[in-house]
N, CA, C and O atoms as CSV, one atom per row, in Angstrom:
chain,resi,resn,atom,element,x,y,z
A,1,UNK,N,N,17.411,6.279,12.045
A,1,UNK,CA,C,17.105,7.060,10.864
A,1,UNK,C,C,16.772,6.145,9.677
A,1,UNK,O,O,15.774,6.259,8.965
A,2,UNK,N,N,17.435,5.512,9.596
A,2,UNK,CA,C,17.370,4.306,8.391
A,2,UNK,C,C,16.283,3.504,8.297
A,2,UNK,O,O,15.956,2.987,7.229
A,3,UNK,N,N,15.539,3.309,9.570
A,3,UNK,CA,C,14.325,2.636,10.182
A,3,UNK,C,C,12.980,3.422,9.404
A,3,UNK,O,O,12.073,3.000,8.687
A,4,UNK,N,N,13.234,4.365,9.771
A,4,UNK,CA,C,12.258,5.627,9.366
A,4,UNK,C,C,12.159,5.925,8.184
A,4,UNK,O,O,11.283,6.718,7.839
A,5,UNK,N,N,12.906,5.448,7.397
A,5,UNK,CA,C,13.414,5.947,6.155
A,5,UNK,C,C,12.599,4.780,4.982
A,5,UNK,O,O,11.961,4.995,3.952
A,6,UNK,N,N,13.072,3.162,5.888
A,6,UNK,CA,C,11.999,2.458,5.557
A,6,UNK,C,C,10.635,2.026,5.396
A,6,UNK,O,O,9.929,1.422,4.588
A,7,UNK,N,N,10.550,2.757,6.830
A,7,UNK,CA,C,8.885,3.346,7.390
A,7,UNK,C,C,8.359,3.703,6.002
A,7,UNK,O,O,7.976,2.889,5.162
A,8,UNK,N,N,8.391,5.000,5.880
A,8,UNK,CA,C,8.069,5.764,4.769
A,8,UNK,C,C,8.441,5.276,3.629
A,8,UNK,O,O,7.839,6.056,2.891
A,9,UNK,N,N,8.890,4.691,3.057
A,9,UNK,CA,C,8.800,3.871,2.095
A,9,UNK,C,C,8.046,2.628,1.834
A,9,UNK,O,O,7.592,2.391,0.715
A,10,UNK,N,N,7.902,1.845,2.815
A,10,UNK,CA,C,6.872,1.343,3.404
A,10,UNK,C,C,5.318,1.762,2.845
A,10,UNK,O,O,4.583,1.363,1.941
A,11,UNK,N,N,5.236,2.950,4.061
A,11,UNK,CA,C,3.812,3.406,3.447
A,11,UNK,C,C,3.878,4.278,2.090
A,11,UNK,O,O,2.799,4.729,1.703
A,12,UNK,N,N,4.926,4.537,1.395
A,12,UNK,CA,C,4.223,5.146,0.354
A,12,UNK,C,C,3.951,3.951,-0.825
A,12,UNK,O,O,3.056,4.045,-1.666
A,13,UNK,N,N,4.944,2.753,-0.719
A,13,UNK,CA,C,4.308,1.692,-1.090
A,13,UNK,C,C,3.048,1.206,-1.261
A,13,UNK,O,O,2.396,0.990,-2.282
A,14,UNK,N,N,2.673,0.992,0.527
A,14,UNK,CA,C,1.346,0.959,0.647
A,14,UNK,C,C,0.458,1.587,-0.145
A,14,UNK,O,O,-0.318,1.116,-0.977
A,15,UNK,N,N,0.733,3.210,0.349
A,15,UNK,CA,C,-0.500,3.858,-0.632
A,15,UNK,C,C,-0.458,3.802,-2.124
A,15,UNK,O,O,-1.512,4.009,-2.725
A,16,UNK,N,N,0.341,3.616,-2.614
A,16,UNK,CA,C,0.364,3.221,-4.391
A,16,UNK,C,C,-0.595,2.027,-4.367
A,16,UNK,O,O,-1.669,2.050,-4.967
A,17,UNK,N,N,-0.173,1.002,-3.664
A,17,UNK,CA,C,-1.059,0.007,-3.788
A,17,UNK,C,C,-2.012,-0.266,-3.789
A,17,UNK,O,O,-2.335,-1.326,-4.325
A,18,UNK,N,N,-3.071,0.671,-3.102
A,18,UNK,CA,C,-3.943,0.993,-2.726
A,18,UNK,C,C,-4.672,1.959,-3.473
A,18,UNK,O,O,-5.894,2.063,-3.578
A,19,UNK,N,N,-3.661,2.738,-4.040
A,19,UNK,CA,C,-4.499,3.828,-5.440
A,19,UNK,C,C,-4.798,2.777,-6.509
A,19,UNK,O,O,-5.836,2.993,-7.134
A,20,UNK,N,N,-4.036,1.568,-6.888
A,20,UNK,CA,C,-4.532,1.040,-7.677
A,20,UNK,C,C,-5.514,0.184,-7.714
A,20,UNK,O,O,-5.972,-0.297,-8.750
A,21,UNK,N,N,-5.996,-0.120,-6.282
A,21,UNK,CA,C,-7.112,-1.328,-5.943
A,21,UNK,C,C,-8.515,-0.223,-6.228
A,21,UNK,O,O,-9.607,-0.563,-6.683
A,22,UNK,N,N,-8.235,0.697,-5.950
A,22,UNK,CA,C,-9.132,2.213,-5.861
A,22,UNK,C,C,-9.570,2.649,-7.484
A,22,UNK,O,O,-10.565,3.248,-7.892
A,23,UNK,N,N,-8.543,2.158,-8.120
A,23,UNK,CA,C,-8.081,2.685,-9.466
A,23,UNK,C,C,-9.277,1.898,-9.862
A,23,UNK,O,O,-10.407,2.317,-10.112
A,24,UNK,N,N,-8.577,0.012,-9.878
A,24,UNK,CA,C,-9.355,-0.979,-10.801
A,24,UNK,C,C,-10.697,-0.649,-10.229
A,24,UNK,O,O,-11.424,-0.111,-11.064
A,25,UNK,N,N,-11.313,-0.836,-8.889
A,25,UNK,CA,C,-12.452,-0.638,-8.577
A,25,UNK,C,C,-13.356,0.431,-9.632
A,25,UNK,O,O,-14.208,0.168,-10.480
A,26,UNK,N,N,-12.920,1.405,-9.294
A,26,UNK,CA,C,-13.437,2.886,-10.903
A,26,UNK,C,C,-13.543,2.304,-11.926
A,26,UNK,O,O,-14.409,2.790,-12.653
A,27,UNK,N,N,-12.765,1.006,-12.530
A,27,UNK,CA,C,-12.615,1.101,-14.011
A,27,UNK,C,C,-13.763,0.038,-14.121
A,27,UNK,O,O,-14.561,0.001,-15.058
A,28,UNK,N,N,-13.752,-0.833,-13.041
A,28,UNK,CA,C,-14.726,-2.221,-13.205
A,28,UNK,C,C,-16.297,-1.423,-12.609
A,28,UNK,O,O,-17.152,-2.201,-13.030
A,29,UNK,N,N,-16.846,-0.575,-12.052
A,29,UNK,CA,C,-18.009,-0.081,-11.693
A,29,UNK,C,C,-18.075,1.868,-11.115
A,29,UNK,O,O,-18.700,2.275,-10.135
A,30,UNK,N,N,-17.523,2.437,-11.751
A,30,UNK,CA,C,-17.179,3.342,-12.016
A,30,UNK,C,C,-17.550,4.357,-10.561
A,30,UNK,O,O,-17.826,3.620,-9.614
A,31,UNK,N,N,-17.605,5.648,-10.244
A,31,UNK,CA,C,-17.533,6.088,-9.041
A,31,UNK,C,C,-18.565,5.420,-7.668
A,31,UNK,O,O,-18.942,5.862,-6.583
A,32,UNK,N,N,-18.711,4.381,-8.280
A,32,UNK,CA,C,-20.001,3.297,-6.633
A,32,UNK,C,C,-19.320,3.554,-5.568
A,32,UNK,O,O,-18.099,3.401,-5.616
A,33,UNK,N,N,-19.808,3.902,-4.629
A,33,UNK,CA,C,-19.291,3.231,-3.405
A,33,UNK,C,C,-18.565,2.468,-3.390
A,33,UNK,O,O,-18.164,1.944,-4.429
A,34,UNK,N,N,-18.050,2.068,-1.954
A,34,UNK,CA,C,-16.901,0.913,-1.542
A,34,UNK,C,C,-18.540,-0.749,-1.078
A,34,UNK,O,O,-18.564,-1.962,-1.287
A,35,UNK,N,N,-19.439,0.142,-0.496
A,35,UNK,CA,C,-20.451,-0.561,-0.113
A,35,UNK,C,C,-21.036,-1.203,-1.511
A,35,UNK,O,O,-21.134,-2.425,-1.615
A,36,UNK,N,N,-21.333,-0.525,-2.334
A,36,UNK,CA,C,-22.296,-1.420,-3.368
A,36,UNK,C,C,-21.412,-1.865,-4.453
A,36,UNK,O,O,-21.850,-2.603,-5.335
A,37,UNK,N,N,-20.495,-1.560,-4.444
A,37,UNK,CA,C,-19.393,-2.070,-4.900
A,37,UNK,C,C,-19.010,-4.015,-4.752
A,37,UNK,O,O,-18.620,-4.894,-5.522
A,38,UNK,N,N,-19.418,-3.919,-3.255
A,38,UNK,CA,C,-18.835,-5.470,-2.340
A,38,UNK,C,C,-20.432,-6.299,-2.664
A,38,UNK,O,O,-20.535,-7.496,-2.395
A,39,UNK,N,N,-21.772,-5.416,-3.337
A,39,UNK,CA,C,-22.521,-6.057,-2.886
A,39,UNK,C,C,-23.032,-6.177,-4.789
A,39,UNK,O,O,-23.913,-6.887,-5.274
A,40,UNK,N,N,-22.283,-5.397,-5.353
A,40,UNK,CA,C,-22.478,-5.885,-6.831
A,40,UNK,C,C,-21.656,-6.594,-7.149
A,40,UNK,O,O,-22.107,-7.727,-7.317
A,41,UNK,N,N,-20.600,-6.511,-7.333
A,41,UNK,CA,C,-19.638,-7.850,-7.256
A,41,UNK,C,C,-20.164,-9.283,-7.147
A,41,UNK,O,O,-19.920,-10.247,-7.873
A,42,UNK,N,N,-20.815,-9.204,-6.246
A,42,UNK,CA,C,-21.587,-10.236,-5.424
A,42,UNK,C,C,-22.570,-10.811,-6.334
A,42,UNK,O,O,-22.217,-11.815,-6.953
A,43,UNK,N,N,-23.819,-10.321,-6.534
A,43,UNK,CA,C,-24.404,-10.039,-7.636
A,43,UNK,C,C,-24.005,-10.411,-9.360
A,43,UNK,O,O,-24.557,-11.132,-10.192
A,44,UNK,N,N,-23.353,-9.946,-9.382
A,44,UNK,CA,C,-22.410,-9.785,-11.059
A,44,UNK,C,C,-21.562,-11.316,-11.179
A,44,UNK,O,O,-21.059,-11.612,-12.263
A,45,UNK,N,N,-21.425,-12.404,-9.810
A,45,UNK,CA,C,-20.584,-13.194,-9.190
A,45,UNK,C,C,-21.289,-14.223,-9.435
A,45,UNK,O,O,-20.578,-14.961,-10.117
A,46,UNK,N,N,-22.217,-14.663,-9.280
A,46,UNK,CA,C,-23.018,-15.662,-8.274
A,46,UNK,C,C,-22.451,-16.738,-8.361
A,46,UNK,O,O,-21.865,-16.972,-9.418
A,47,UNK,N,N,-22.439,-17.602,-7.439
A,47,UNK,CA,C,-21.823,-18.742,-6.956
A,47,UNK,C,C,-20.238,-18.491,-6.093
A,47,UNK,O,O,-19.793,-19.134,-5.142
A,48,UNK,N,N,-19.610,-17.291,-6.848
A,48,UNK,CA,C,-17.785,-16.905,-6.897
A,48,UNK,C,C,-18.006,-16.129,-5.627
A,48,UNK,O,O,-17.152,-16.249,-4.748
A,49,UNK,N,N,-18.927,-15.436,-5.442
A,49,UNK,CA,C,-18.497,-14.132,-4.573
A,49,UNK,C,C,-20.079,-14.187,-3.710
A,49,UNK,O,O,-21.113,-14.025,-4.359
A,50,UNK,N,N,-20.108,-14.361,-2.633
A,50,UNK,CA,C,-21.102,-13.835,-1.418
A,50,UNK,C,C,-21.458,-12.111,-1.382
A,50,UNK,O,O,-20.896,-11.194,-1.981
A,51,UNK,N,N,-22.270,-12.097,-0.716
A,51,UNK,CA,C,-22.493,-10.873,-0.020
A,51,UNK,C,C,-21.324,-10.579,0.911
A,51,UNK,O,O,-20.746,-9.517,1.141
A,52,UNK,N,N,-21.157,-11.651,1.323
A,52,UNK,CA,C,-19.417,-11.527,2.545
A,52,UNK,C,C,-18.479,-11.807,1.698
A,52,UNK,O,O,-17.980,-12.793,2.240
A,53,UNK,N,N,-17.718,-11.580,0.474
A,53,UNK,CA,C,-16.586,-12.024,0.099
A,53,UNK,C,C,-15.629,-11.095,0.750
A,53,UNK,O,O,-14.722,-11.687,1.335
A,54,UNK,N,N,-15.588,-9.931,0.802
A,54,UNK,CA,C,-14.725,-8.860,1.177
A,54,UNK,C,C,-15.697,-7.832,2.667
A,54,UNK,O,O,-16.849,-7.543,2.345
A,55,UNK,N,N,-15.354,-7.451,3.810
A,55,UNK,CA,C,-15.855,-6.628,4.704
A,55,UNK,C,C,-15.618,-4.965,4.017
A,55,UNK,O,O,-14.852,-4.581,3.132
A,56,UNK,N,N,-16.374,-4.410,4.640
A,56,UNK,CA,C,-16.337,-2.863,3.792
A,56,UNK,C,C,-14.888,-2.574,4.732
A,56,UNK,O,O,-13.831,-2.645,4.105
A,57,UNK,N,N,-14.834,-2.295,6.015
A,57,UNK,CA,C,-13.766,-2.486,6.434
A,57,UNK,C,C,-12.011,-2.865,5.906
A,57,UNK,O,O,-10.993,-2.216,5.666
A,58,UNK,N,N,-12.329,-3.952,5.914
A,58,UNK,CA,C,-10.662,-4.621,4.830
A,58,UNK,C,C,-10.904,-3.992,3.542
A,58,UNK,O,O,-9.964,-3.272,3.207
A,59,UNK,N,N,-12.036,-4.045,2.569
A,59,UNK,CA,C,-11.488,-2.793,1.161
A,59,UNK,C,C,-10.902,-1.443,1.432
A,59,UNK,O,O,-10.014,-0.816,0.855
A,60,UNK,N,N,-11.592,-1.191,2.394
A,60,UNK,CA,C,-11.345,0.312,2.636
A,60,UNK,C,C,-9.818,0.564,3.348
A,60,UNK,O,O,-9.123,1.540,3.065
A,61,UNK,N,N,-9.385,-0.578,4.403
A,61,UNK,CA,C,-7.879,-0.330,4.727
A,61,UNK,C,C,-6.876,-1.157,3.576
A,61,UNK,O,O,-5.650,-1.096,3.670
A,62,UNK,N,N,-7.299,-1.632,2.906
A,62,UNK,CA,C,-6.568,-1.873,1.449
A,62,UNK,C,C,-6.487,-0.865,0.571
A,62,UNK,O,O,-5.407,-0.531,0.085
A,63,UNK,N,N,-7.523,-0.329,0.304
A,63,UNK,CA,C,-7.524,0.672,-0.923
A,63,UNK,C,C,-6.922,1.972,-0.074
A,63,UNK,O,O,-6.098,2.709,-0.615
A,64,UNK,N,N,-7.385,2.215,1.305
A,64,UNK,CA,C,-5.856,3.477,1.884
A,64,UNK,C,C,-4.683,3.205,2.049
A,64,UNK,O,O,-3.911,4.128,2.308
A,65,UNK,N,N,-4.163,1.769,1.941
A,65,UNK,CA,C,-2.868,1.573,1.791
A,65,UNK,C,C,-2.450,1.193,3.446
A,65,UNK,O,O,-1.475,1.669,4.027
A,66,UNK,N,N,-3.449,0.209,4.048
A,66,UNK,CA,C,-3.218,0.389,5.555
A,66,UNK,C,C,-2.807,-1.234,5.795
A,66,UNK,O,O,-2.197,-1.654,6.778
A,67,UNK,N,N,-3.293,-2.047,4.654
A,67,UNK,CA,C,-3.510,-3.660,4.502
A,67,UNK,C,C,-3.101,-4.073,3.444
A,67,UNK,O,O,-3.604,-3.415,2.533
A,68,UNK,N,N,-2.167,-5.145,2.945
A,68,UNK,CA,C,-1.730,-5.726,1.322
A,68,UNK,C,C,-2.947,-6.994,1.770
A,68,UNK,O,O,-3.080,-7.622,2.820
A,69,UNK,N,N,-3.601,-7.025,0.679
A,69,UNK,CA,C,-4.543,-8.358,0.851
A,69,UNK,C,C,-4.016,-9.448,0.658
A,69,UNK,O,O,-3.034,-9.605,-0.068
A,70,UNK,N,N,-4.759,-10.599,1.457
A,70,UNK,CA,C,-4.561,-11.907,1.102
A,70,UNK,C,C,-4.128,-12.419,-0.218
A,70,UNK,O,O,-4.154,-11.663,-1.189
A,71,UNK,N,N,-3.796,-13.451,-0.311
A,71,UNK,CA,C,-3.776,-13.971,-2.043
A,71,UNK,C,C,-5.235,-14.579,-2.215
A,71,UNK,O,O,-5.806,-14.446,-3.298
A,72,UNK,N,N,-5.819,-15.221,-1.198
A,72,UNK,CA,C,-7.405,-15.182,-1.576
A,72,UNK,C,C,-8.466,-14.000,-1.709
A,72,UNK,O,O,-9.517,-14.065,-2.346
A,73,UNK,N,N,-8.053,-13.050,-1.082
A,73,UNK,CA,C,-8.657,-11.896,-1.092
A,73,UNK,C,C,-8.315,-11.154,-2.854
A,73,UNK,O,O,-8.968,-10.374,-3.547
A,74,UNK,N,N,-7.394,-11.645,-3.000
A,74,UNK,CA,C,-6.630,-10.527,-4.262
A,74,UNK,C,C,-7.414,-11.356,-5.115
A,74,UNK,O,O,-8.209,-10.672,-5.760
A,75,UNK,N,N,-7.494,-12.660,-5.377
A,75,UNK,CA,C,-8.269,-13.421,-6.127
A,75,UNK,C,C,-9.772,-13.320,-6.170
A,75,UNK,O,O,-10.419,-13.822,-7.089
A,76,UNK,N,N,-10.302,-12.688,-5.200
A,76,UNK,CA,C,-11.529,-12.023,-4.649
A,76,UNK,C,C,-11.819,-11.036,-5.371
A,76,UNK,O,O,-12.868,-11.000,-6.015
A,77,UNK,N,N,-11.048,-10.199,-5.377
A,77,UNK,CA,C,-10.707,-8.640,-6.108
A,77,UNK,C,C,-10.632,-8.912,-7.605
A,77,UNK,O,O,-11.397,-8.372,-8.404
A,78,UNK,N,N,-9.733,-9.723,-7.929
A,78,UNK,CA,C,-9.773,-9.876,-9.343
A,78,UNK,C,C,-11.183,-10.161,-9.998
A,78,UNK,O,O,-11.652,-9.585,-10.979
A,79,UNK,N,N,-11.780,-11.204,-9.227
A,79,UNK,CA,C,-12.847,-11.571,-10.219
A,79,UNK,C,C,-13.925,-10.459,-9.866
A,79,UNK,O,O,-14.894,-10.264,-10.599
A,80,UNK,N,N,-13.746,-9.890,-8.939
A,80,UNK,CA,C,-14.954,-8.480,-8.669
A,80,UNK,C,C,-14.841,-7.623,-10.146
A,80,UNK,O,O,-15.693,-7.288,-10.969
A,81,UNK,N,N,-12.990,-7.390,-10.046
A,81,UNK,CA,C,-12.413,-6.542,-11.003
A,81,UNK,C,C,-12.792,-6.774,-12.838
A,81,UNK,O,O,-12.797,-5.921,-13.726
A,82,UNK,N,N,-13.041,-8.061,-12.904
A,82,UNK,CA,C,-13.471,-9.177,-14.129
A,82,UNK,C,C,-12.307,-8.934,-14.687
A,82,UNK,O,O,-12.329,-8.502,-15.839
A,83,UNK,N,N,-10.845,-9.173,-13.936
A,83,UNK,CA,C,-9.782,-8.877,-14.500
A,83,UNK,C,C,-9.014,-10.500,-14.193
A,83,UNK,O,O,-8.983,-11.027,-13.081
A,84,UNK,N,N,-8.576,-10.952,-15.149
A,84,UNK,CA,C,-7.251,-12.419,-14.511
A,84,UNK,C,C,-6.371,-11.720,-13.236
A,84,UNK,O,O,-6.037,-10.553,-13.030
A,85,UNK,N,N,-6.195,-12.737,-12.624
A,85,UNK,CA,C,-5.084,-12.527,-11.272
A,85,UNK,C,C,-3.754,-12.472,-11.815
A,85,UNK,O,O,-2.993,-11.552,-11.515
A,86,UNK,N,N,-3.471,-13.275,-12.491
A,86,UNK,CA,C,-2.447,-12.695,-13.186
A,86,UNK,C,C,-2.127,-11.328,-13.817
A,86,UNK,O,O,-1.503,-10.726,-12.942
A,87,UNK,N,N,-2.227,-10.645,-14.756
A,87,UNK,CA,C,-2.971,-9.325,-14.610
A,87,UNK,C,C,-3.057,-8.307,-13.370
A,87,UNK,O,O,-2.443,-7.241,-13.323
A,88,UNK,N,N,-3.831,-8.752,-12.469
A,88,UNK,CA,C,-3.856,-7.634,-11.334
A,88,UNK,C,C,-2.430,-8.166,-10.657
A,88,UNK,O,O,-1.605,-7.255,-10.597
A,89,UNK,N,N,-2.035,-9.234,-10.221
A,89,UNK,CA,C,-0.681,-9.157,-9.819
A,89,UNK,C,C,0.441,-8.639,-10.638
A,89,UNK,O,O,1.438,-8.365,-9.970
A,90,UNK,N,N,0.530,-8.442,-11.871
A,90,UNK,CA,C,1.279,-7.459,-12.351
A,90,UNK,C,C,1.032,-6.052,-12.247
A,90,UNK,O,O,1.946,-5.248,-12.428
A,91,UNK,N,N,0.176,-5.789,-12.043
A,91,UNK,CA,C,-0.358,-4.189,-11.958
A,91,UNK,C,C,0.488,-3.809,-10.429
A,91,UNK,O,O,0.892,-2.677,-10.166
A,92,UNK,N,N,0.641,-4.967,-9.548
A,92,UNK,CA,C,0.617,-4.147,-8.351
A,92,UNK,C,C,2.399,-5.024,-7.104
A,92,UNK,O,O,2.912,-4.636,-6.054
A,93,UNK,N,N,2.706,-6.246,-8.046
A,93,UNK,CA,C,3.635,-6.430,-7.818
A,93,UNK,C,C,4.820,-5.767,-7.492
A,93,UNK,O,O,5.555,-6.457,-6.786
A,94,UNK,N,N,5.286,-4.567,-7.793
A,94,UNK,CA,C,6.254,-3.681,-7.414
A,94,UNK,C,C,5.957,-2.816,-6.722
A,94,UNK,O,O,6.809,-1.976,-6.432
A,95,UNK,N,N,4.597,-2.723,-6.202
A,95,UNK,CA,C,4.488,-2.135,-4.917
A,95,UNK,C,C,4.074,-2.670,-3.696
A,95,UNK,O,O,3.468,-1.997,-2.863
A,96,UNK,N,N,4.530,-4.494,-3.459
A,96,UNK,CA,C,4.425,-5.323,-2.451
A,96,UNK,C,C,5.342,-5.031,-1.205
A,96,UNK,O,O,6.124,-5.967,-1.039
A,97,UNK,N,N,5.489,-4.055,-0.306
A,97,UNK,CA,C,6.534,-4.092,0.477
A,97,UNK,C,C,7.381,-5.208,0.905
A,97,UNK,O,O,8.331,-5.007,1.661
């Protein structure tokens, strides 16, 4: 029971975490896609961020709360986000399982 109990706490963790990667995404390029999203970034980046910095794949099981990203990935995110890492790791630090 106690297992389960963590489970679910667990994922509702997850999914907070994930509303907020969802969140910043909206605030830095407002309802885009997850796709042109990875490929403006990119764009908006040059030199920082590829066309491959992030797979549509891994945003998408991050932002449902299925994956906590890398610390290179989060650093990925940040500068997509044009937010300091510092900064986005406070935003989302208390919901690190």
């Amino acid at each position: 029971m106690v297992e389960r109990i963590e489970k679910i706490n667990d994922t509702y963790l997850l999914v907070s975490l994930g509303q907020i990667f969802q969140y910043q995404r909206q605030l830095a390029y407002g309802a885009m896609s997850r796709e042109n999203f990875i490929y403006q970034a990119s764009i908006d980046n040059p030199g920082i961020l590829n066309t491959e910095w992030i797979s549509l794949r891994s945003l998408a099981n991050i932002e449902n709360g299925k994956n906590v990203p890398s610390l290179s990935t989060l650093r990925n995110l940040a500068i997509a986000y044009g937010i300091d890492l510092a900064d986005l790791v406070k935003k989302i630090e208390l919901y690190i399982p």
